[in-house]
Every structure is written in C-alpha cells, then in structure tokens.
N, C-alpha and C positions, 0 to 999 in steps of 0.2 A: 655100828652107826658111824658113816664118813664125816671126815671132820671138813668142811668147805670153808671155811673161813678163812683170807687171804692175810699173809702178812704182809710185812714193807716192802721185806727180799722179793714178793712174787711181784712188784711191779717194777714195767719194763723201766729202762734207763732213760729212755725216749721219752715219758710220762713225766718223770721225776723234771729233767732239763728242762720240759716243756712248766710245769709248775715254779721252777726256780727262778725262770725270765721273766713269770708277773709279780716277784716279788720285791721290793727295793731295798736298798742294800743292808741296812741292817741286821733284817730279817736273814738274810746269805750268809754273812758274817754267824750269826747266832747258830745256824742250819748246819755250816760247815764243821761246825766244834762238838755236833755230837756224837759223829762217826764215822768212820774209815770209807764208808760207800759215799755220803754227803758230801765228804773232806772230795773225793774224786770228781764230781758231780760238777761240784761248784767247780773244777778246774778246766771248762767247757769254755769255748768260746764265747757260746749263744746265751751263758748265762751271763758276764763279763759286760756283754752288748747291751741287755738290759739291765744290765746296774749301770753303765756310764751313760745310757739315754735317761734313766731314772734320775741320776742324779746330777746331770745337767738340761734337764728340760728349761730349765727358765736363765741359762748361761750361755750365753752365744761365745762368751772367748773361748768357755773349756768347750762347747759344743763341737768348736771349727778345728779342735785337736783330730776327732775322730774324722771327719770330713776329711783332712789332710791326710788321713795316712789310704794307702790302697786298700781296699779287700783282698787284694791277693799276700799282702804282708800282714795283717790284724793276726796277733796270735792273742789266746789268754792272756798270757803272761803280761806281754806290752796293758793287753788294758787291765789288768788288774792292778797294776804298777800307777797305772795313768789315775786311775779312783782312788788308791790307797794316798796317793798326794794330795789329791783334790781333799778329801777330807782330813787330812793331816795338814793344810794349809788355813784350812776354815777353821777347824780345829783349835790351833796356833793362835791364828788371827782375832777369834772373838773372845779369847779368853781373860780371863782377868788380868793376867799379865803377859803378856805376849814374850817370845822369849826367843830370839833364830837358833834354828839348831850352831852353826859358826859363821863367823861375821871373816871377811877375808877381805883386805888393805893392798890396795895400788894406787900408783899415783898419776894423774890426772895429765892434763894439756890448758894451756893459756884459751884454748879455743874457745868461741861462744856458742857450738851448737853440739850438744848428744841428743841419742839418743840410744833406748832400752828395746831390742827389738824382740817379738810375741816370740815366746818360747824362752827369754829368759839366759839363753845361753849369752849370746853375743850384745857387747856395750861399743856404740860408734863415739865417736870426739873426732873435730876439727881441732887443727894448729894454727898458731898463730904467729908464724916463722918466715912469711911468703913463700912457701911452699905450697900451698895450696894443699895439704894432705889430710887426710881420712885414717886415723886407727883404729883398728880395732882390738878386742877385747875377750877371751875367752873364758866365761866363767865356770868351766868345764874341765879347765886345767888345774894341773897342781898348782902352776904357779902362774899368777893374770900378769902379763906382760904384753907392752901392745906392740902391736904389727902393724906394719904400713897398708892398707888396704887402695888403697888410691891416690894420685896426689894431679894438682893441676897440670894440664899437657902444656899449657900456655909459659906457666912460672912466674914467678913475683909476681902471684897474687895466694888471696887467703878465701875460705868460704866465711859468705857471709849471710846465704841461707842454706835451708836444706831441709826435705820432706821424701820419704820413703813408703813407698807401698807394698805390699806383703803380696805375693801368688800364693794366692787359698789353695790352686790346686794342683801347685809344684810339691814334690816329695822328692829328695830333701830341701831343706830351704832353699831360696829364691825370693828375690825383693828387688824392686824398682830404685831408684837414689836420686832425687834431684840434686841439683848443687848449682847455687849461685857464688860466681869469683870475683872479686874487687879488690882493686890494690885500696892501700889502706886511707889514700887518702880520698877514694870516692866511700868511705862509711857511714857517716854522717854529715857529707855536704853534696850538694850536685853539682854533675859532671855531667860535659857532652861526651865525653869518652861512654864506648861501651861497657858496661859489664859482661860476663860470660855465662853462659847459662850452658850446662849439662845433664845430659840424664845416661845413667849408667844403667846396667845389668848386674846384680850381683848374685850368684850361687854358692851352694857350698858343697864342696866336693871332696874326691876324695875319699880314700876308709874313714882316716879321722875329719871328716867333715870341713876343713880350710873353707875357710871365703874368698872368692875372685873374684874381679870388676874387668867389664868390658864397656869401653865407652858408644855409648849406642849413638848419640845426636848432641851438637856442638852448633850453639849461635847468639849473638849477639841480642844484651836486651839494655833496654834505657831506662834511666829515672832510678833516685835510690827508692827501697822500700824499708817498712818500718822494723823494727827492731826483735818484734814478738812474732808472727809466725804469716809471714809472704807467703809461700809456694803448699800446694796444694797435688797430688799427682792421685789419678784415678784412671787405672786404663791407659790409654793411648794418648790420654790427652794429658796436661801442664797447666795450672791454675797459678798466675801470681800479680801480686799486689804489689804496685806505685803509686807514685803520686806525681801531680803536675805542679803547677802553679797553686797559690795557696792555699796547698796541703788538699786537694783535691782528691780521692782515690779514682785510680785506675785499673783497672781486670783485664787481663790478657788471658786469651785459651790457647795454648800451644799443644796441636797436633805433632809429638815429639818420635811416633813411630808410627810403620805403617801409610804415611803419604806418598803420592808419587810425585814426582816433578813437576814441576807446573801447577798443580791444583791448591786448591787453599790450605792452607793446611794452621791458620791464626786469625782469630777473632779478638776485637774486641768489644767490652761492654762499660761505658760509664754511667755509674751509679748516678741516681736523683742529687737534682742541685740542694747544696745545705746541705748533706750526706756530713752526719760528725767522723771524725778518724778512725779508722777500720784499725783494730788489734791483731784479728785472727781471719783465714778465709778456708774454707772446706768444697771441695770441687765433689758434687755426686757424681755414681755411673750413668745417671743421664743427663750430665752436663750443666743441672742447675744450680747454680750458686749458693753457699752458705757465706752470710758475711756477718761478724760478732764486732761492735764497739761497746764503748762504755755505759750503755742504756737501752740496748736493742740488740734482739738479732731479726737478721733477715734474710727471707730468701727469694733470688730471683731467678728468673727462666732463663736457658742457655745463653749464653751468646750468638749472634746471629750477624753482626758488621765482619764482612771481611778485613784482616788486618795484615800492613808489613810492618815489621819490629823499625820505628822509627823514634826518635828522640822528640819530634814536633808531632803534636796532638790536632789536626783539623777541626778549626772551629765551629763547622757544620757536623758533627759527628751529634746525632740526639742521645737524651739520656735516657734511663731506663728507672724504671717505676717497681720496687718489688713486687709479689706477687702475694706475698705474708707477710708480716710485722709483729713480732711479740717485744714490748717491755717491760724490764722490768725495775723492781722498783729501788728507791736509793738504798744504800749508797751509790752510786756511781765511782767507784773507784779503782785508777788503772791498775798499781799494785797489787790489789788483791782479785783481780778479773783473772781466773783458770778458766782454760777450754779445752775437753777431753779429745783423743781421737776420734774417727767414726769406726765405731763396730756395725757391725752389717747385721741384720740376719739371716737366718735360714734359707737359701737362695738367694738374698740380696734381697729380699723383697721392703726390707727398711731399712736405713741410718739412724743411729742410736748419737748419740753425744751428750754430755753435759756441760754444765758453768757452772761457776760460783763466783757470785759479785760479794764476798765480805759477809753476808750474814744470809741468803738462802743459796740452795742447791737447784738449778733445774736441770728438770731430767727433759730429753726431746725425743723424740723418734715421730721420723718423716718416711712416708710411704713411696716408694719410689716408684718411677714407672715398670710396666712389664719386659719392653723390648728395650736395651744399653742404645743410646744415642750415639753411636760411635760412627758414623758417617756423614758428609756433608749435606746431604738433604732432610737428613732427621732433625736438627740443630731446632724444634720448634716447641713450644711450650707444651708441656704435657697439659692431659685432661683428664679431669671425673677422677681426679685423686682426693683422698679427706684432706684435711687442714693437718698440719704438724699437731702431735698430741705433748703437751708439756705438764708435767709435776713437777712439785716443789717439796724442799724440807729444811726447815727452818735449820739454823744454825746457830749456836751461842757463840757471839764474840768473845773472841781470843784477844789480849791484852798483845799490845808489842804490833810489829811490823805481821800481818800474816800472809804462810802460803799453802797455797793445796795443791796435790796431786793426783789427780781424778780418774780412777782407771771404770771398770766398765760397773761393777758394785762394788768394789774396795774406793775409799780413798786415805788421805792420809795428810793429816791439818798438823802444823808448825806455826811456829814465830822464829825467828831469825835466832842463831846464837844461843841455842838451846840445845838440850842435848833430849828433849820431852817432846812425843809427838800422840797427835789421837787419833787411833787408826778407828776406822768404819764400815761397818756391812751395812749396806741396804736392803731391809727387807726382800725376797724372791721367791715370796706364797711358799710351797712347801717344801721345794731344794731345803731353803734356808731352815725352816721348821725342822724338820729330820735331821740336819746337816748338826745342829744345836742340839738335838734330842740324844745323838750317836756321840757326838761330845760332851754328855752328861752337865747341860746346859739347862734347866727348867725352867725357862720362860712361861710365860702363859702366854696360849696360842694367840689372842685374840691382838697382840702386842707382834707379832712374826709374819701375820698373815692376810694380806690385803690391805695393808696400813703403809703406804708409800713416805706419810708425813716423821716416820719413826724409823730410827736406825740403833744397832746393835754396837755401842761403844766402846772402846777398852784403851788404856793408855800407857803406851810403850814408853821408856828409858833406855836412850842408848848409853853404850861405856865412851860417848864422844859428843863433842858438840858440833850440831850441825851448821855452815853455812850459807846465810843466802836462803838458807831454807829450802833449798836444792835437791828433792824426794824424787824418785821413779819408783813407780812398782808394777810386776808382771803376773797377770792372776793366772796363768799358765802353769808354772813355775814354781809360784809363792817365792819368787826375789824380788828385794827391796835394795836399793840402790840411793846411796845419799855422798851429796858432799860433806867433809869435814869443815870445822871453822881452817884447817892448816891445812885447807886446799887440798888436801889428799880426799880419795873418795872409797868410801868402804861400798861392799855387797853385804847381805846381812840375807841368807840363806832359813826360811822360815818353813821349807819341807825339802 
C-alpha cells in the first residue's frame, strides 16, 4: 500500500513565501524559529514587504520610508532591519519605563530656529553671530560636530525664519530650506528696509551621505513676522506670514521655482477683518491655507490677488472669508499652543496635523484635492471635498509652565526645568494592538482599538534636566532630541 500523504518538505518554496506574506509579523518571527527551511524562507523579499505593509498600515511617517526607497534597491535585509526598529522603537517607547539605548551630548548655537529632519539622521540650528549660517549635525557619526551647511550671501544678517520640505521621492535625501534674513535690529520692530528671503536646495551626497546647499531664489520681503512659525513651503510655492498695521495678518504666496520672467509668480491674501494674531501657517499642495491662533484654526482657499513684494499694502485690496472654522475650547493659551507638521498621506491624498491648547489634543486631517495647483490658472477654490475631520483627547494638566512635542502618534509632554517627561502613543487600531501584544504588553483590546479619546502612556526620566522644555522626536528613527537646562542639547537614541 502507497503511502500519499504529503509533508511540509514536499511543498513548493513558492507556496510557503506566498503563505508567509499574509501573515503579520509576529507570526514570521515565531515561524522563523522553528526551522532551518522557515529560517531561509522568511529571508525573502516578498515576505519582509508584507510584514512592513502590515505593520505600518495605519503609519504614514514609517509608511513613506518604503515609498522612498526604489524597487530596484529594496533588498530583505534593508527591510527587515527597517521593521526590527519600528518595533523596537514602539517597544521602547510604551513601556513602563522607557529607557534609550545611549544618549550622546553636543553643544548647541545662540540660534532661534532647528530643526530635526525625517529620518533622524540630521539636526539643523541657526547662529546668531551675523553670519547668517546654517549647521548642521550628524547623528550617525562617532562624534556630533557641527558643519557649516550655509550661511547668508548677503552678511550681517542672522535667520530669523525657516521652514523645510522633504522630497518623498528623492533617494537619497533631498529637502527644500526656506530662510528668512534680518539684521538684528529689524527682529522685533518694523523696518522699511527689506528683509531677505531664500530658498535653497539641499542634498545628500556622497558615499557617506554629506549635505550640500544650493541657493535656488533670492528676494526681498517686508513687514516683520511673528516669532512662532512664518514660512510655510509646499512645492513650488512659499507661504509666509506678516503683519501690517495693527498687528493685522498678512499671507504672501511666493512662486520661488519654476516661473518665468515676466509672469506672476506672487499672490496675496488678507485674512477677514478682526482676524486675532496668527501663531502658526501651513501651505497645502493645492495652495489652500492652513492658519492656527489662539482659539481657532482655519482654512482658506488659494490665493488669487496678484502681488509685488512691497512694504505698502493697497488699501483696496479685499479680504477674504475662510472657507472652514474650527474652535476650540479654552484655555486659550499662547505658551502652551503646539502645532505638528503636516504628514501627508498615501499619494497626498490628505494632510494630517495636530495641536494642543493645554488640556486637549486635536487631531485634523484635510482631504486635499486630486490635481497640485501649481499653475497660474488653477489658483481657484477646490470643490466637492468633505469638511476637515477633527478628534480630540483630553489631557491632564501638567503643573508648571507646559510644553509638547507633537509628532505624527508619538508625542512628548514636559514642564520646564525638569528632567521628567510623558511620552504617548495614540491608539492606531491594530498596528498599535499587535505592536503592544509582540512587546508582551496585555492590554485589553477594547482600550487599543477604535478608541481615539485614549492614549498608551509611560513616563520617561532623563539623567538631565531639560530646558525650555525644548523636545523633538523622529518616529522614523525612534530619536529624541532635547535641550539641557546648560544649553547643551543631548540625542537620546531609543532604537
């Protein structure tokens, strides 16, 4: 009598890979540990692909890692490396005591603006020397030492804004730079002198990846702007915020590449009269405006007045009406007002952002249009898009001065001159579930999953006390970046 009965050995390899890619990661993990053929199996490409789509389905930052990298470079290894972080950062991060693998110490710039950029590698700082320069930072090196990355062509002056945009689908990095220049003494009063406005190019190049700056567009802009976050840059175009006469806001759209001579290439738009003081402004890829004060955000439809960068504002110029209005509720308070970047998603088809006014969290995401308004005759209100969608999640007041740092589901709450901070996951349906379950974390599901109002808390002690209250963190990466109260600023390496 034949014996038909098949084993494991008699099915194809083809079979197995195709079974391994519906399963999430866990389960791969477990699969791989039982045997030498499994162990091989799992070191597939195609299985790697569906554990990092598995287990970023509800992640746009880790999502846009893979998006970034080519198909023709994606090996295993890169993405198994890429997952084994991701869960070693979540890991990390919700744990009871959160703990960075090593924390590594350098020392800062007088400047008023950084920033932390996606990926984690590289930390930017302005100086404040009239040099007008840009450092940068490598936290990829043995040793963080900064490098001159740019400095004003003009001289004696200093930056006094600055806003950066990332190319999704440059490999290797590539990112946009604005930079506002002001001698010191147009900072805080008004001048008819111009300020300078720049937008760079920056890549990184090179075997060991170096950063270079090319200066792409240079011109004159008027009116100071306020102290929290002016410039806005999306595409082709330059979003930034002045003020006129009493304390009035103004929006300027500056077409900084890509125009031709002669053609328009600057709009502006003045906000509704009674408009309170703008904090923050966000420019979409279809040009309509995001403006955050201290009791409202709003969003209004492209720009449309053609404009030349002048110091005197025409008093026939009409204002404009938003198009949405959310408030929300008190406190109102400028201090503790955070406003996230915009993460995008999956094609761009939405803007994601948050805030925190002092005791809740909103979460936003705006539906964008189909076709980028990046030409002169598109400039016109979209249509037959839904209303912005916003959640909320309460927050317990923090005693002392507070501050947050708001990344895309991590953030990271402080008070001043403490060395004590409360990091947080927000719920993300079943990434997060699983993500908790593989970190031997047992929650009850009903607490992980669909419940927006509820977040996954743990609370960190650093070996320093932080100042200013001054957090960034890269959910890329899993680095967190703080200033010291002794003005030194550590990294704090969490995978």
């Amino acid at each position: 009598m034949s014996n038909n009965s098949l084993s494991m050995n008699d099915i194809p390899d083809e079979v197995l890979i195709e079974v391994f890619t519906s399963l999430d990661f866990p389960a791969v993990i477990a699969l791989r540990l039982t045997c030498r053929r499994f162990y091989a199996i799992s070191k597939s490409l195609a299985v790697w692909l569906g554990a990092f789509r598995w287990i970023s389905q509800d992640a746009e930052e880790w999502r846009s890692q893979l998006e970034n990298i080519p198909q023709q470079s994606r090996s295993a290894e890169q993405l198994e490396k890429l997952v084994t972080r991701m869960v070693r950062f979540e890991r990390n991060w919700s744990s009871t005591r959160p703990t960075p693998q090593r924390i590594a110490y350098f020392e800062g710039t007088q400047g008023n603006r950084t920033a932390l950029l996606p990926g984690g590698r590289w930390f930017l700082a302005t100086t404040m020397d009239k040099s007008g320069r840009v450092l940068c930072y490598d936290f990829e090196a043995q040793e963080i030492a900064p490098k001159t990355l740019l400095e004003c062509p003009l001289g004696d002056r200093d930056v006094w804004a600055m806003a950066f945009a990332v190319d999704q689908t440059a490999s290797p990095l590539e990112f946009d730079l604005a930079l506002e220049f002001a001698n010191q003494d147009q900072f805080f009063v008004a001048s008819k002198e111009p300020r300078v406005m720049s937008v760079w190019r920056v890549r990184s190049d090179g075997p060991d990846g170096t950063l270079s700056a090319k200066v792409m567009r240079i011109f004159p802009v008027y009116r100071r702007t306020p102290v929290q976050q002016p410039l806005s840059l999306s595409g082709d175009w330059l979003l930034r915020l002045s003020y006129g006469q009493s304390y009035s806001p103004i929006l300027t759209v500056h077409r900084w590449r890509g125009h031709q001579e002669g053609s328009i290439a600057d709009f502006i738009l003045l906000p509704q009269a009674g408009c309170e003081p703008l904090e923050n402004v966000s420019l979409l890829p279809d040009l309509r405006i995001i403006t955050v004060s201290h009791s409202r955000v709003e969003l209004y439809a492209p720009a449309t007045h053609p404009w030349k960068p002048s110091p005197i504002i025409p008093p026939t110029l009409p204002r404009s009406s938003p198009t949405w209005v959310f408030e929300y509720p008190p406190p109102h308070r400028l201090l503790q007002l955070s406003v996230s970047r915009l993460v995008y998603g999956r094609k761009k088809t939405a803007a994601m952002f948050a805030l925190h006014n002092g005791e809740t969290l909103f979460n936003f995401r705006i539906a964008l249009t189909p076709a980028s308004t990046t030409n002169d005759d598109s400039s016109k209100p979209p249509t037959d898009l839904p209303e912005p969608q916003v959640t909320s999640v309460s927050l317990r007041p923090m005693t002392g001065l507070e501050f947050m740092c708001l990344g895309s589901s991590h953030t990271i709450r402080s008070s001043a001159n403490t060395n004590a901070a409360i990091f947080a996951t927000f719920p993300q349906h079943s990434r997060l579930r699983a993500l908790r379950w593989f970190s031997g974390v047992r929650d009850e599901p009903d607490k992980l999953v669909g419940t927006p109002a509820r977040a996954v808390k743990s609370k960190f002690v650093a070996p320093f006390e932080s100042g200013a209250g001054r957090w960034m963190v890269d959910e890329q990466s899993g680095r967190v970046v703080c200033m010291t109260k002794e003005r030194q600023w550590a990294v704090l390496y969490f995978a």
